[in-house]
C-alpha positions as a Markdown table, in Angstrom:
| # | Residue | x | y | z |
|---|---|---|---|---|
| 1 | Unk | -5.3 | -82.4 | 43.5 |
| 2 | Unk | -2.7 | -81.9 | 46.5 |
| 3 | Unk | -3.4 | -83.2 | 49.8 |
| 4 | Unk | -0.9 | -81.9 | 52.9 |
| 5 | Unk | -2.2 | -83.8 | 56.2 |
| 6 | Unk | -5.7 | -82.9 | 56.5 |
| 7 | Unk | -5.9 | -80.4 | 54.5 |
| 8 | Unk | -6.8 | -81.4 | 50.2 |
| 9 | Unk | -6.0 | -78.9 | 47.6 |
| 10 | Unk | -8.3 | -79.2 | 44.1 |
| 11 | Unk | -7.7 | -77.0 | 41.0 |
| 12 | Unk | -10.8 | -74.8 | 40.1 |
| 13 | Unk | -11.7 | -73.8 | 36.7 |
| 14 | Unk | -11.2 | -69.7 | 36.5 |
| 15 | Unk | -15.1 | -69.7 | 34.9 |
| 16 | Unk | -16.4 | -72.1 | 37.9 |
| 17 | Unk | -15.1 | -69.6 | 40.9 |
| 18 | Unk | -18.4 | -67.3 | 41.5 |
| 19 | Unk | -18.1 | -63.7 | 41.0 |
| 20 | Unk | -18.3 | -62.6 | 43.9 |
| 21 | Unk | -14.8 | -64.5 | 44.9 |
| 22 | Unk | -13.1 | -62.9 | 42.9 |
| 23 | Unk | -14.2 | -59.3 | 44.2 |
| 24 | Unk | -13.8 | -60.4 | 47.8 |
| 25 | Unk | -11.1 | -59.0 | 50.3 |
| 26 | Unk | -8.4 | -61.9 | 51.1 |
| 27 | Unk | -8.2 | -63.1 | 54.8 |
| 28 | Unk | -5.3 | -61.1 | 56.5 |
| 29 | Unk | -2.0 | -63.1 | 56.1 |
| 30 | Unk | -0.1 | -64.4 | 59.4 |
| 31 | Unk | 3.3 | -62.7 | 61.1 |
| 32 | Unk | 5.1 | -64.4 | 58.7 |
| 33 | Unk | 3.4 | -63.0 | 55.6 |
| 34 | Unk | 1.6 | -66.8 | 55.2 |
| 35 | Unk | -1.9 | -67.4 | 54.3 |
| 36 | Unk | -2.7 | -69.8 | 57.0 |
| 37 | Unk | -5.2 | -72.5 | 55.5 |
| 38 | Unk | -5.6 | -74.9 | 58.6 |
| 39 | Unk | -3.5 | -73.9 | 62.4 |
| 40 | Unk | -3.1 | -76.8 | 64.9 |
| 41 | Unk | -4.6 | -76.7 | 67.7 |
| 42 | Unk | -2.2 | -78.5 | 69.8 |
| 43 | Unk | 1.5 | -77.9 | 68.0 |
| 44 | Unk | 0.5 | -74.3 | 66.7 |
| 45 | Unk | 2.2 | -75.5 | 63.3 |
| 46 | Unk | 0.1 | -74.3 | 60.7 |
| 47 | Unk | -0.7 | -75.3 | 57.1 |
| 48 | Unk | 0.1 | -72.4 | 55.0 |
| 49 | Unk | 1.0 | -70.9 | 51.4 |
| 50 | Unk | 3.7 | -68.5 | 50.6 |
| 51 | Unk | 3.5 | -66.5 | 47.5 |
| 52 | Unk | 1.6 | -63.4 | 46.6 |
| 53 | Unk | -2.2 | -64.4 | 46.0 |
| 54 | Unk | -5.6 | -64.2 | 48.0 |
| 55 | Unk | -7.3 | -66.8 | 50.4 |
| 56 | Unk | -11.2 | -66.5 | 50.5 |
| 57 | Unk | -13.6 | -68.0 | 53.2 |
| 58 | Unk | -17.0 | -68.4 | 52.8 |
| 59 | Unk | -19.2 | -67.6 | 55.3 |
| 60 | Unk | -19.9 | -70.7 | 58.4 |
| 61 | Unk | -17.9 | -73.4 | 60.3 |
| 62 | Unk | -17.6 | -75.7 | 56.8 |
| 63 | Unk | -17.4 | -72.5 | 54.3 |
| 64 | Unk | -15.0 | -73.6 | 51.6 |
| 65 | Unk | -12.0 | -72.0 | 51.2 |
| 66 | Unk | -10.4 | -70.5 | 47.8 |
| 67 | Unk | -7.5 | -69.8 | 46.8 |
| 68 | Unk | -6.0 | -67.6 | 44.0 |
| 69 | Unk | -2.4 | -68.3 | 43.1 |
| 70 | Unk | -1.5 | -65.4 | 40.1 |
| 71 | Unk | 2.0 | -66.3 | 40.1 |
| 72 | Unk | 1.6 | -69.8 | 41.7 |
| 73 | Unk | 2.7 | -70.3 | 45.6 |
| 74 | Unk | 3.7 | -73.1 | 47.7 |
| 75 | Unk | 2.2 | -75.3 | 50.5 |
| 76 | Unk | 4.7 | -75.0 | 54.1 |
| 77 | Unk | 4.2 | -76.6 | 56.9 |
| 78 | Unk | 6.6 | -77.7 | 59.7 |
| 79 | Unk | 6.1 | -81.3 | 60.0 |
| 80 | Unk | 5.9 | -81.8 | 55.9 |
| 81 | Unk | 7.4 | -81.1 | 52.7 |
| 82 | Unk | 6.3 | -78.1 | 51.2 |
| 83 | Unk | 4.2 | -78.9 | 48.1 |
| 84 | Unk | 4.5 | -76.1 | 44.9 |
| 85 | Unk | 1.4 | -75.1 | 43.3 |
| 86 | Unk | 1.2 | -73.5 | 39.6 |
| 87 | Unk | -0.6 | -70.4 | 39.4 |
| 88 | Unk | -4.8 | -70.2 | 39.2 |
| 89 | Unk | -7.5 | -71.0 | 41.5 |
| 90 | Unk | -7.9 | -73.5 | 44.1 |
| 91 | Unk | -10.6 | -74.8 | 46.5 |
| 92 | Unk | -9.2 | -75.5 | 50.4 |
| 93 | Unk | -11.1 | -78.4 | 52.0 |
| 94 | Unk | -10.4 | -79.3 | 55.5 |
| 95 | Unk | -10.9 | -83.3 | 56.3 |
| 96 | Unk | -13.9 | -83.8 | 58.6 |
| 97 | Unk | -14.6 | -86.3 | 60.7 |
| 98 | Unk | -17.9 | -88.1 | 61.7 |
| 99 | Unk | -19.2 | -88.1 | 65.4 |
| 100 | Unk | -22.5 | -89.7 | 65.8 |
| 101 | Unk | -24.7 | -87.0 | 65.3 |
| 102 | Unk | -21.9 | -83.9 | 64.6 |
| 103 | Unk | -19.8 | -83.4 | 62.4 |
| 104 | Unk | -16.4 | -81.8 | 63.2 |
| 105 | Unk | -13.2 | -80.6 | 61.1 |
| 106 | Unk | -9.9 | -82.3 | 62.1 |
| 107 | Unk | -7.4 | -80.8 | 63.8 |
| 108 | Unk | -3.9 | -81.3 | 64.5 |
C-alpha cells in the first residue's frame, strides 16, 4: 500500500482485476507523457506515474481507478517525493471527505 497526499495506492491481485480491465483502452496520458491520477485544482500540480503501463477509470464521479504497471513505474508529484512502484496491478483511491449530506473527493 502507497499513499502520496490524497491519493492511496493498494496492490491488486492479477486474478482479482475483472476482465473487462484488462481489455479496456487506458486514459490518454498528459503533455508530459504522465498518467495523471489526481490534478489540483488550485496549484495545477498533479499526482502522476511515469513508466510505460495503462490507467483505467471506471465509469462515475467515485469510479475506482486501476492501474497496470508491466515493468513497474513511479509515483511524481511536485510537492513530494516520488514513490517507485514494482510492476502488476494497482487500485487508485482518491481520499474523500464527508459533508453532511455529500460526499466529495479532496482536492488540492
Amino acid at each position: 500500500m502507497y499513499r502520496q497526499g490524497d491519493v492511496l495506492i493498494v496492490s491488486v491481485a492479477e486474478h482479482a482485476v475483472p476482465p473487462h480491465v484488462t481489455d479496456a483502452p487506458g486514459e490518454p496520458r498528459d503533455a508530459k507523457g504522465r498518467m495523471v491520477l489526481a490534478l489540483g485544482e488550485v496549484t495545477g500540480h498533479a499526482h502522476a506515474v511515469t513508466g510505460p503501463g495503462r490507467l483505467v477509470r471506471e465509469p462515475g464521479p467515485f469510479g475506482p481507478m486501476l492501474l497496470h504497471l508491466p515493468e513497474g513505474g513511479r509515483v511524481v508529484h511536485e510537492e513530494h517525493a516520488a514513490i517507485p512502484l514494482p510492476k502488476g496491478w494497482y487500485r487508485v483511491v482518491r481520499q474523500r471527505e464527508y459533508l453532511p449530506g455529500a460526499v466529495r473527493i479532496v482536492a488540492d
